[in-house]
C-alpha positions as CSV (number, residue, x, y, z in Angstrom):
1,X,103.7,100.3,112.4
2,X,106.2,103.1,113.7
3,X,105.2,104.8,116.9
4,X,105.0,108.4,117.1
5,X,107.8,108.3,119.7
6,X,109.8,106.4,117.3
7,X,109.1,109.1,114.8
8,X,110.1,111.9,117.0
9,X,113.6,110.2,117.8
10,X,113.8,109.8,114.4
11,X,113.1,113.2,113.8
12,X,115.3,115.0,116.5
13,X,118.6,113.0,115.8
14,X,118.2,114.4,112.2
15,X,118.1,117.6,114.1
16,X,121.5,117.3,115.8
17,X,119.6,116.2,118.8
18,X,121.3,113.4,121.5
19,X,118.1,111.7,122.4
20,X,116.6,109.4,125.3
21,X,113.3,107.7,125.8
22,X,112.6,108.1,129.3
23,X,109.2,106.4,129.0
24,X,109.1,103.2,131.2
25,X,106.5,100.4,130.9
26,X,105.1,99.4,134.1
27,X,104.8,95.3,133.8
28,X,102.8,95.6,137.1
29,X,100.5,97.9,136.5
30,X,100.7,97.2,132.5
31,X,100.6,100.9,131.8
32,X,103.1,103.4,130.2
33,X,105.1,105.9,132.6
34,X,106.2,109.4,131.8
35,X,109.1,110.8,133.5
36,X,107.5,113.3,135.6
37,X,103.9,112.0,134.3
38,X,104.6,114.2,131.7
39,X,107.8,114.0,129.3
40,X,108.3,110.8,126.7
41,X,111.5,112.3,125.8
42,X,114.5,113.9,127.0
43,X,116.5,115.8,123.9
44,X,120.0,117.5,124.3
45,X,121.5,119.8,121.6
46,X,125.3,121.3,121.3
47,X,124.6,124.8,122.0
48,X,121.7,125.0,123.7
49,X,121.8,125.8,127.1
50,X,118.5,123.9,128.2
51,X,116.7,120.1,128.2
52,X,114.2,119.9,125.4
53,X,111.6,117.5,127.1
54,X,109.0,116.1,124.4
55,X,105.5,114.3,124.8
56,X,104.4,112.5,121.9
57,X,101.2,111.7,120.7
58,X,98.5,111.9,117.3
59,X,98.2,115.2,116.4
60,X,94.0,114.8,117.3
61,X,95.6,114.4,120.8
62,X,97.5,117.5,121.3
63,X,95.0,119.6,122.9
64,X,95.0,117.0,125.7
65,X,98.2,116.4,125.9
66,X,98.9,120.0,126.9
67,X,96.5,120.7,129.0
68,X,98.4,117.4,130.7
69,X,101.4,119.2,130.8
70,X,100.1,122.8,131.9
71,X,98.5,121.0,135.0
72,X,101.1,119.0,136.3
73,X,103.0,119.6,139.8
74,X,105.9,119.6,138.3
75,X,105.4,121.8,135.1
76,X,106.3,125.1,136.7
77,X,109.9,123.8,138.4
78,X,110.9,122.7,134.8
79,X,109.8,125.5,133.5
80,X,111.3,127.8,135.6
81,X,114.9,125.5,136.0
82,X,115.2,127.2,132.1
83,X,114.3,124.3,130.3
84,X,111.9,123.6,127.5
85,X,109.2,121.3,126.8
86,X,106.8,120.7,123.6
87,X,104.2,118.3,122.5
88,X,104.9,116.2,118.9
89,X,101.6,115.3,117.0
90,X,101.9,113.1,114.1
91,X,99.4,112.6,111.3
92,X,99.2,111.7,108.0
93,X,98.5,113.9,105.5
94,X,98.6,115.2,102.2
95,X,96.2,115.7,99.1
96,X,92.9,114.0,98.5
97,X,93.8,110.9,95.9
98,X,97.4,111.3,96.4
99,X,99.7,109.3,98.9
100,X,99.2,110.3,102.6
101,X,102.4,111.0,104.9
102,X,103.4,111.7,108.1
103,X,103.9,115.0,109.1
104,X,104.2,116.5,112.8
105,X,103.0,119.2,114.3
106,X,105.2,120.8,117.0
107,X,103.5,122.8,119.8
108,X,106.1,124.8,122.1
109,X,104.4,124.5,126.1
110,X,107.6,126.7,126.9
């Protein structure tokens, strides 16, 4: 099964987007760490003057996932340094009896 992470990378670099994961696993503590407790991914594009810092999750998760974001120390200094963050949800969808498929739901934090 293909992470939503994995589909936002995916995603991005079809975009134009030079990507990193900047997600770490903590073997120690056995628990996934966001760069700044709140950004997945890091995203650079020719021409844009900014960072494009991504949290990915299920789209039913979104809602948390920003108020994550909104309440973090560290929200307001990236915010104000000029760059942008936004939060990838990923569902599948489509028409009852017909094949399901993923589709993401971007949500710009700023």
């Amino acid at each position: 099964m293909t992470s939503p992470t994995q589909r936002t990378l995916k995603y991005l670099r079809a975009e134009g987007y030079t990507v990193a994961v900047v997600e770490k696993f903590n073997t120690y503590a056995k628990v996934r760490q966001d760069l700044f407790g709140i950004l997945d991914i890091l995203a650079m594009k020719p021409g844009l003057p900014w960072l494009l810092g991504i949290q990915t999750t299920t789209t039913a998760n979104l809602a948390h996932r920003e108020k994550k974001i909104r309440e973090s120390p560290h929200f307001d200094l990236w915010r104000n340094t000029g760059n942008k963050i936004m939060v990838h949800g990923w569902a599948k969808r489509g028409p009852r009896k017909k094949r399901k498929v993923w589709t993401l739901t971007a949500k710009d934090i700023c």
